[in-house]
C-alpha positions in Angstrom: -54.0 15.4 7.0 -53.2 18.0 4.5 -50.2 19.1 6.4 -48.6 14.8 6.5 -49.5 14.4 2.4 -47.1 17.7 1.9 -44.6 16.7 4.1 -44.7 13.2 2.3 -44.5 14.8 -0.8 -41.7 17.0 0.0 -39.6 13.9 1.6 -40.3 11.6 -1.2 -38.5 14.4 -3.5 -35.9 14.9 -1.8 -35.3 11.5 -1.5 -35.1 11.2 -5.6 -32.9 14.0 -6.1 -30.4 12.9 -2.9 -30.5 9.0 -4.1 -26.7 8.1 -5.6 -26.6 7.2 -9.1 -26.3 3.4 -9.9 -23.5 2.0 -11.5 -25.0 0.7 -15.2 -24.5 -3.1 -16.1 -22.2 -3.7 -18.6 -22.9 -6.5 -21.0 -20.5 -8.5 -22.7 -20.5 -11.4 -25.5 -17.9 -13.7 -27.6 -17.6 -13.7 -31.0 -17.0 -16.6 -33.6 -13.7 -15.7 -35.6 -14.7 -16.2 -39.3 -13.4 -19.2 -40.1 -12.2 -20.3 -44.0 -13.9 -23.1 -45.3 -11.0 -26.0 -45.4 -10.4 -28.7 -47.7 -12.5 -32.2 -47.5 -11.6 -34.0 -44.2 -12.4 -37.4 -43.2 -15.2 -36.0 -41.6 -17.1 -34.1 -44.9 -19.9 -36.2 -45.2 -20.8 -36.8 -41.4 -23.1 -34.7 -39.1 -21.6 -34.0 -35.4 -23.5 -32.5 -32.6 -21.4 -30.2 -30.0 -22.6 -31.2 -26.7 -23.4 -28.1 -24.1 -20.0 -27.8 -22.0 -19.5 -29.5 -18.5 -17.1 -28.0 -15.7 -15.5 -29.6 -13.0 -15.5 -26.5 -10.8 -17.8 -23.4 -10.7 -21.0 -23.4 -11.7 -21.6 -21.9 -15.0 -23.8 -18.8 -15.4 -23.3 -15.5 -17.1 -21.0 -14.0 -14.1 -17.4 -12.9 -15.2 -15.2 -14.7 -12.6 -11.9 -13.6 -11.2 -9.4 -14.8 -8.3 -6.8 -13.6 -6.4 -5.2 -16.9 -5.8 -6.0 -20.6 -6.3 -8.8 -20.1 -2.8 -10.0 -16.8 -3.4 -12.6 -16.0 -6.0 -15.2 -13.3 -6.8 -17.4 -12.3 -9.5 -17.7 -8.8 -11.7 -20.9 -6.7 -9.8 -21.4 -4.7 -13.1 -20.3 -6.8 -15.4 -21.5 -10.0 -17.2 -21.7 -12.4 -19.7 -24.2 -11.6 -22.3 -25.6 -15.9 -21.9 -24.6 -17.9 -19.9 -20.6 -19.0 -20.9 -21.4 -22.3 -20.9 -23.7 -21.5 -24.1 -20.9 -18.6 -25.5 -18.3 -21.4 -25.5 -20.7 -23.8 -27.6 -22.1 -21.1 -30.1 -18.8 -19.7 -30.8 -17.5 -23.8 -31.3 -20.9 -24.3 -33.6 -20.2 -21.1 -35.5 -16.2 -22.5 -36.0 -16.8 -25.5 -37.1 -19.6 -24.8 -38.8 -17.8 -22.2 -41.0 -14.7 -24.6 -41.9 -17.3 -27.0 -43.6 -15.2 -30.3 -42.0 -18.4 -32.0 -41.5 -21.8 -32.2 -43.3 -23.7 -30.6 -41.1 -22.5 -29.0 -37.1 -25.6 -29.5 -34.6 -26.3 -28.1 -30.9 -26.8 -31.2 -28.5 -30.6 -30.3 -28.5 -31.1 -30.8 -31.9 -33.2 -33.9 -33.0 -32.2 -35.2 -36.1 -28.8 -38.0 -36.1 -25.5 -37.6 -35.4 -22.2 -40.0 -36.4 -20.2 -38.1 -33.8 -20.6 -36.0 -31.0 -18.1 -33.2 -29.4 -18.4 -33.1 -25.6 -16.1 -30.8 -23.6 -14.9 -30.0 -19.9 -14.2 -26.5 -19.3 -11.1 -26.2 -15.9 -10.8 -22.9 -15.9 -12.8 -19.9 -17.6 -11.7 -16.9 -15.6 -9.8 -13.8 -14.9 -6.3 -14.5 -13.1 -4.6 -11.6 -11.1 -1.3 -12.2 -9.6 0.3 -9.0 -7.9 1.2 -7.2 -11.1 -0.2 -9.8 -13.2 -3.7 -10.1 -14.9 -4.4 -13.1 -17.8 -7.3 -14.7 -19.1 -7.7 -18.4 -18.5 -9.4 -20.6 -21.2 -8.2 -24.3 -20.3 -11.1 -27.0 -21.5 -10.6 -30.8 -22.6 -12.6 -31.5 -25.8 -13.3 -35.5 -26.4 -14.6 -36.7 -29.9 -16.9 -39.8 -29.7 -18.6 -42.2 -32.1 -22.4 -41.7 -31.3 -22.8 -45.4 -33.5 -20.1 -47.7 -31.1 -20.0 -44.6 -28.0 -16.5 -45.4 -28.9 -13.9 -42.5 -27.9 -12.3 -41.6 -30.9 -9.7 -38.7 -29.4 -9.5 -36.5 -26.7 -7.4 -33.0 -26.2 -7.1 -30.5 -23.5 -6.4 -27.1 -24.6 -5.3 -24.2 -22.4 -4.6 -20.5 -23.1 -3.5 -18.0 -21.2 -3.9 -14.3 -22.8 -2.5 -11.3 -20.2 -4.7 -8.7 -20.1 -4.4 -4.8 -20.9 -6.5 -3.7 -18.0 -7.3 -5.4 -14.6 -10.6 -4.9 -14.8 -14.0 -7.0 -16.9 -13.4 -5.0 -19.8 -9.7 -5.9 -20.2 -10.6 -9.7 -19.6 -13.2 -10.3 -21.8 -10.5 -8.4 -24.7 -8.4 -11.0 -23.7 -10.5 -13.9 -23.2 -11.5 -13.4 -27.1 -7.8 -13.9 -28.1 -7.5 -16.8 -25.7 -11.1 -18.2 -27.4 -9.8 -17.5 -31.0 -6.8 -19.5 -30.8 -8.5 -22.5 -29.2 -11.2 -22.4 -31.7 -8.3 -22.7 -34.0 -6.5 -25.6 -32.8 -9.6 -27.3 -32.4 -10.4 -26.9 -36.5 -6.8 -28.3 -36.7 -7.3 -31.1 -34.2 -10.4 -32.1 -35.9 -9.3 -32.2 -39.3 
């Protein structure tokens, strides 16, 4: 008995010391460009909520997609989103708008109190893109502004960015999926105004 805990012992050892090392996770996030308060819009004394973001293809969770081509997709192993995307996208829209002061107050969806209009949005395509040589973020999402008192569509825009990365790998992706989110964060302060 003595002799099979020692030999136990001595295997489960040497299995610790011979076991490869894991690869770490890495963690990533989007940040909200500080954005200037603007002048008064039409919109300065009206509450809008920004609705959680629909897609029309792949599921959204807090895996950092990529493709090879149009049919051939994969996800990072050791790499993700810090949330879900679906949630960056909305917190870094809240933060925008929020921080241009167009309207009286910006909302998440889940809030409670009222709203005069509401911001709902359909992201296409939220991925990395490598082509051969070629490696680009893709940000491409439609953003529709509705009267929450009529349900009346007021406007609708698509916006799409494509931001080439300086590395093929998560890293250089999420670099360039900030630019790609900065500039549509942009235009949409300009679209709502």
């Amino acid at each position: 008995m003595i002799r099979f805990l020692s030999m136990s012992v001595i295997f489960f050892i040497m299995g610790g010391c011979s076991s490869k090392g894991v690869l770490p996770l890495n963690i990533y996030t989007l940040q909200a460009k500080k954005t200037l308060p603007l002048s008064p819009s039409l919109h300065q004394y009206q509450t809008i909520k920004v609705s959680f973001p629909q897609t029309l293809k792949e599921k959204i969770t807090n895996k950092i997609n990529y493709s090879y081509s149009a049919n051939e997709q994969g996800i990072y192993l050791h790499s993700q989103w810090s949330n879900n995307s679906g949630k960056l996208i909305q917190g870094s829209v809240i933060q925008t708008l929020d921080g241009s002061r167009l309207f009286k107050a910006v909302l998440p969806y889940e809030s409670t109190a009222g709203e005069e209009l509401r911001l709902e949005s359909n992201i296409y395509d939220f991925s990395h893109h490598v082509r051969g040589n070629l490696s680009y973020a893709v940000v491409s999402m439609q953003f529709s502004l509705i009267d929450t008192d009529t349900g009346k569509l007021i406007r609708t825009k698509r916006f799409t960015y494509q931001e080439n990365t300086k590395t093929t790998d998560a890293k250089g992706y999420v670099e360039a999926t900030q630019k790609a989110m900065d500039r549509l964060c942009s235009d949409l302060v300009k679209w709502l105004r």
